[in-house]
C-alpha positions as CSV (number, residue, x, y, z in Angstrom):
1,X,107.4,81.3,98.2
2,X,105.6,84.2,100.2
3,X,107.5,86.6,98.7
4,X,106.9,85.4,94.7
5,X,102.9,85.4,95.6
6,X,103.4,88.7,97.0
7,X,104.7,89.9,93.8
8,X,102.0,88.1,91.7
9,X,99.4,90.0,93.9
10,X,100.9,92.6,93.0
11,X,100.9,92.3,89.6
12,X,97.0,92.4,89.7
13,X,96.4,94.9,92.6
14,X,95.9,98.9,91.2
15,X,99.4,100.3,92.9
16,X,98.1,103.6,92.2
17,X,95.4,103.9,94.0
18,X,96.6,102.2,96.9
19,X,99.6,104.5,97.2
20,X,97.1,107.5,96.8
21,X,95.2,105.8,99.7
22,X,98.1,105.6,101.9
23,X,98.7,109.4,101.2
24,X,95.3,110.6,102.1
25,X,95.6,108.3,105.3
26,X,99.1,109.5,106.2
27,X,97.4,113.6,106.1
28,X,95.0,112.9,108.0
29,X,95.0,115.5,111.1
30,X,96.2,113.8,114.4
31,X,95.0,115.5,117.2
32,X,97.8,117.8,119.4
33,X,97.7,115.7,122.7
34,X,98.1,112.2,120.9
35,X,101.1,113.2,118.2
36,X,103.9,112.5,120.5
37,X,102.4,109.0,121.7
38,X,101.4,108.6,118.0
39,X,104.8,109.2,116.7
40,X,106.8,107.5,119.3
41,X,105.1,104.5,118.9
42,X,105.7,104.4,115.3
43,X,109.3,105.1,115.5
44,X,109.9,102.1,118.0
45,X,108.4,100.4,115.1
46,X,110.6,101.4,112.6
47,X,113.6,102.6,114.7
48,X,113.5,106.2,113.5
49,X,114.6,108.5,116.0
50,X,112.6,111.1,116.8
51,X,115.2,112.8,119.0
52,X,116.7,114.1,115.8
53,X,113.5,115.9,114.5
54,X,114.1,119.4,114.0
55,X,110.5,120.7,115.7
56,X,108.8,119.2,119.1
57,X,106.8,116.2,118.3
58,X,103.1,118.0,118.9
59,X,104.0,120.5,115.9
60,X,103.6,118.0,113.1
61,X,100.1,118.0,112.6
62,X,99.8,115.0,110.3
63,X,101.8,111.6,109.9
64,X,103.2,112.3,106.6
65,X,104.6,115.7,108.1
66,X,106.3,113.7,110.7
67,X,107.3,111.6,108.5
68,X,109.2,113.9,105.5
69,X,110.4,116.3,108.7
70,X,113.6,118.3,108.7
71,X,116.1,117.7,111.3
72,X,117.9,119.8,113.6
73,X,120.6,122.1,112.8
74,X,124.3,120.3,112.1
75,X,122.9,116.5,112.6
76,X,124.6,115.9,108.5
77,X,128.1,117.9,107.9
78,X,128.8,117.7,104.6
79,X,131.7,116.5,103.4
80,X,133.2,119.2,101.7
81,X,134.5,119.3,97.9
82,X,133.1,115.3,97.3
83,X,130.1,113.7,96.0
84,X,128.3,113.2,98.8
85,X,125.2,110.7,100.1
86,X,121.8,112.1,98.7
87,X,120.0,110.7,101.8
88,X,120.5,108.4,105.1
89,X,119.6,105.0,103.3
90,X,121.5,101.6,103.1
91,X,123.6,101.0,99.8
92,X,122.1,99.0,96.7
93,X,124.1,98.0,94.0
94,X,127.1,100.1,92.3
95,X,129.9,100.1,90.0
96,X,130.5,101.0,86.7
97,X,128.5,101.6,83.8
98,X,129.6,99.3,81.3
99,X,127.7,99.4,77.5
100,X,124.8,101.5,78.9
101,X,123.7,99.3,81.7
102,X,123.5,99.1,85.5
103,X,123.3,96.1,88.0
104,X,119.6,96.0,89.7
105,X,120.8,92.7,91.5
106,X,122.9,89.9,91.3
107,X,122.7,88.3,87.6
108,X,119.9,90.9,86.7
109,X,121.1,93.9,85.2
110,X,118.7,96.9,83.1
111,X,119.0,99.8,80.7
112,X,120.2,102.9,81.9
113,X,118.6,104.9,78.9
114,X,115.5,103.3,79.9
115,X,116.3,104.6,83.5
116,X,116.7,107.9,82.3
117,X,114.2,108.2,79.4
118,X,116.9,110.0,77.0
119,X,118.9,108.4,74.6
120,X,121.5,110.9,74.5
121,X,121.7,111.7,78.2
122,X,122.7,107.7,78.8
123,X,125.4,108.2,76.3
124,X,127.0,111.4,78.2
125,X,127.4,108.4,81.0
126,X,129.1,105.8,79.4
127,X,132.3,104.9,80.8
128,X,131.2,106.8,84.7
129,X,129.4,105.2,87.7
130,X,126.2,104.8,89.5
131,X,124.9,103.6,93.2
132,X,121.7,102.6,94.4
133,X,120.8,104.5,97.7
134,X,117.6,102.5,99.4
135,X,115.7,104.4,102.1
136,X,113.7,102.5,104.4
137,X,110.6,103.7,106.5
138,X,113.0,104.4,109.7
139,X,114.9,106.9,107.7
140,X,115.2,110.9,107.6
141,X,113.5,110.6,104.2
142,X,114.5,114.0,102.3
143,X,116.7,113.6,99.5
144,X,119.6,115.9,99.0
145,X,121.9,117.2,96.1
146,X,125.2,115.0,95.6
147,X,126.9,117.3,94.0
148,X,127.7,120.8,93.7
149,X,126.9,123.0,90.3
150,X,123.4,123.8,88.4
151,X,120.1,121.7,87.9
152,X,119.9,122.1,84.3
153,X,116.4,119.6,84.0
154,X,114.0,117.4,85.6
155,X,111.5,114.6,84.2
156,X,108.7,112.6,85.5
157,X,108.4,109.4,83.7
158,X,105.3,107.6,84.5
159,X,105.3,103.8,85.2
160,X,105.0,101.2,87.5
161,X,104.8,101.3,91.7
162,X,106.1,97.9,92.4
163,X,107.7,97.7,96.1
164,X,111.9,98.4,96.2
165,X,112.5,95.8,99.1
166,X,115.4,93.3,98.4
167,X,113.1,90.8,97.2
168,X,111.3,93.1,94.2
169,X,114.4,93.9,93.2
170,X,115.8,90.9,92.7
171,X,112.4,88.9,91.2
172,X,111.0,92.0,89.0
173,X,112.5,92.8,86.0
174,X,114.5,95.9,85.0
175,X,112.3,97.3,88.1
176,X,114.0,100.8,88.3
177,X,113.1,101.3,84.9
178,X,109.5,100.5,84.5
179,X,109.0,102.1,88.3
180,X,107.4,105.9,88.0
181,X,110.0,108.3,88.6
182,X,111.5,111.5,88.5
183,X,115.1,111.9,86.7
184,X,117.1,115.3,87.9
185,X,120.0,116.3,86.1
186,X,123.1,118.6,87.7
187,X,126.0,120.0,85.6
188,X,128.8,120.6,88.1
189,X,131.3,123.4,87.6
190,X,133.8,121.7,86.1
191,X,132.5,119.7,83.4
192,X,130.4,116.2,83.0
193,X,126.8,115.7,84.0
194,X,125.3,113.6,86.9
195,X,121.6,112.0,86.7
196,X,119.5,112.0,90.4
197,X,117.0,109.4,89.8
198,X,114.1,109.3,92.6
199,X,111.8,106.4,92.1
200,X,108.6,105.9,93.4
201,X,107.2,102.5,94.8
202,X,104.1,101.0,96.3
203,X,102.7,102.9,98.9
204,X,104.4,106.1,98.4
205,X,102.2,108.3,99.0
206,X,104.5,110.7,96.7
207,X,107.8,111.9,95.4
208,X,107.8,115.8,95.9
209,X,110.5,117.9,94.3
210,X,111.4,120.9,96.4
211,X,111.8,123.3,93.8
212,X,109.0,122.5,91.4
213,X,105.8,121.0,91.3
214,X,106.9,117.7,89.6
215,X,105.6,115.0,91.7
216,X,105.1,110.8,91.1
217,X,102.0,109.1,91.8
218,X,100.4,111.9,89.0
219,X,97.0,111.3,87.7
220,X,98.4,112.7,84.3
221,X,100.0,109.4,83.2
222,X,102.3,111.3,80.4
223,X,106.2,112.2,80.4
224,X,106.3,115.7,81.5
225,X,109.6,117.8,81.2
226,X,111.3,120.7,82.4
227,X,114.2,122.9,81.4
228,X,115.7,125.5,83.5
229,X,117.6,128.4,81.9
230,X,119.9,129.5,83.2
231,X,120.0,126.8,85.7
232,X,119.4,126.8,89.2
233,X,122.4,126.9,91.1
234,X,123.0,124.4,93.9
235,X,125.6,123.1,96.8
236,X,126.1,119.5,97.6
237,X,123.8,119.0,100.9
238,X,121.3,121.7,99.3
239,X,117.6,119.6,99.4
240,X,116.4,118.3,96.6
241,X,113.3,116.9,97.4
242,X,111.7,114.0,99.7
243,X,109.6,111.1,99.7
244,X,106.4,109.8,101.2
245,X,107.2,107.0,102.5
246,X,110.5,104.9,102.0
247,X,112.1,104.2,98.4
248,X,115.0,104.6,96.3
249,X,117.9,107.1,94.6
250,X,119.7,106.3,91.9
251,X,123.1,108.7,91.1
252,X,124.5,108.0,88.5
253,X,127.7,109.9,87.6
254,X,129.0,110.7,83.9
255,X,133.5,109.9,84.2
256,X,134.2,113.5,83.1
257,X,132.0,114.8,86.3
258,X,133.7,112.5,89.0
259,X,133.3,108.8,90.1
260,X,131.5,107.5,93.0
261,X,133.6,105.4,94.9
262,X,133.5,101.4,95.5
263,X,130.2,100.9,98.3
264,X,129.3,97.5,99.9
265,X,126.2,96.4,99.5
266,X,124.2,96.8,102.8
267,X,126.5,99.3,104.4
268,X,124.1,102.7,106.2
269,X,125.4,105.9,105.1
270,X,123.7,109.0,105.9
271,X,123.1,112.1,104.4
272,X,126.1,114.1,103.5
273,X,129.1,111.3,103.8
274,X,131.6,110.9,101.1
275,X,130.7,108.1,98.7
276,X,132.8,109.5,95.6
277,X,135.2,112.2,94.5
278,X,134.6,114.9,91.9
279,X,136.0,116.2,88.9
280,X,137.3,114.3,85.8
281,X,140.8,114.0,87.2
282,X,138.8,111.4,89.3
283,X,138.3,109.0,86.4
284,X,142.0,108.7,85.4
């Protein structure tokens, strides 16, 4: 019951502005002597581990730089010559795409060419796989590229900011695809295409792209595109971008380009680990 009037307050409060709120807040300077205190106490919050974080504590100078911080050297391997984890998150729903649609939750499924925002880029898929990758706020929160080969696009699609809990995603309809977010697409090698979705939510402050300025939470509220010729050449692991505060991936994974393996719902994977196997040989 506290959940459904959550989402109903939602519904009325501007999610925008809040989320651009809770950026401003999270840049705010902390003083030097208080950023270790400061960001200890919020990982015994969360349970992030500040152990791992590539710099001393008293170096990151705000709480958002804490927050989207690198880690040290050789904390991820990545698997080698697989589709690998695009971030340390807990796994959503996956499977296969079947007539142009993905499973959001049990018995509530939506459009993967409303995901995606392109007609013919949804049809490229049919027949492959997908997984939902769900970061929450304890997590190393950059997001990293699944899959070896060449970023051939990337597209902000304006929308929504409802939350990406468990509970949103099972009460709001088709919530992935009415959520703002930012669609990358990678050719690999060998054939096939793969879709990186990164979707914003309430109180991210933003979705940053690491190698161009597309970012959610925009105040220019229009579909904005980009092409890259000849396209920018990538390794699995390589970082694709981070997010503000905790939300969502979305890889989906066209048959002739590999197949992400079966993931239980729930189960922690980090950044890096196997979930799928590439090439089209994969799909037979």
């Amino acid at each position: 019951m506290l959940g459904r009037l959550l989402i109903l307050l939602l519904s009325v409060l501007p999610k925008h502005a809040m989320s651009r709120l809770a950026g401003a807040l999270a840049n705010l300077p902390v003083p030097r002597p208080l950023r270790p205190a400061v960001y200890r106490g919020y990982s015994r919050i969360f349970g992030a581990r500040p152990e791992d974080a590539e710099l001393p504590l008293d170096a990151y100078s705000t709480i958002n730089a804490f927050f989207t911080r690198a880690l040290k050297a050789g904390l991820r391997p990545v698997a080698a010559g697989a589709i690998v984890s695009p971030a340390d998150c807990a796994i959503g729903a996956s499977g296969p795409v079947q007539d142009g649609v993905l499973i959001q939750a049990k018995g509530r499924n939506y459009s993967l060419s409303a995901l995606l925002g392109d007609d013919a880029l949804a049809h490229r898929m049919d027949g492959g796989t997908f997984a939902t990758f769900y970061l929450a706020p304890r997590d190393y929160h950059r997001v990293h590229v699944p899959m070896s080969g060449g970023v051939t696009g990337a597209t902000y699609i304006p929308g929504e900011l409802w939350p990406v809990n468990v509970f949103a995603v099972t009460h709001v309809a088709d919530l992935f695809a009415v959520n703002e977010r930012i669609v990358v697409v990678v050719e690999p090698p060998g054939g096939g295409v793969m879709a990186v979705v990164l979707v914003g939510a309430t109180m991210v402050g933003m979705t940053r792209l690491a190698f161009d300025d597309l970012h959610t939470n925009a105040r220019r509220r229009e579909v904005q595109r980009r092409r890259y010729v000849p396209p920018r050449r990538v390794a699995a692991g390589d970082e694709l971008g981070h997010f503000e505060f905790g939300s969502t991936v979305i890889v989906v994974c066209s048959p002739d380009a590999g197949r992400l393996d079966p993931l239980e719902t729930g189960r922690s994977v980090r950044m890096g680990e196997r979930v799928g196997t590439v090439g089209g040989a994969a799909g037979r």
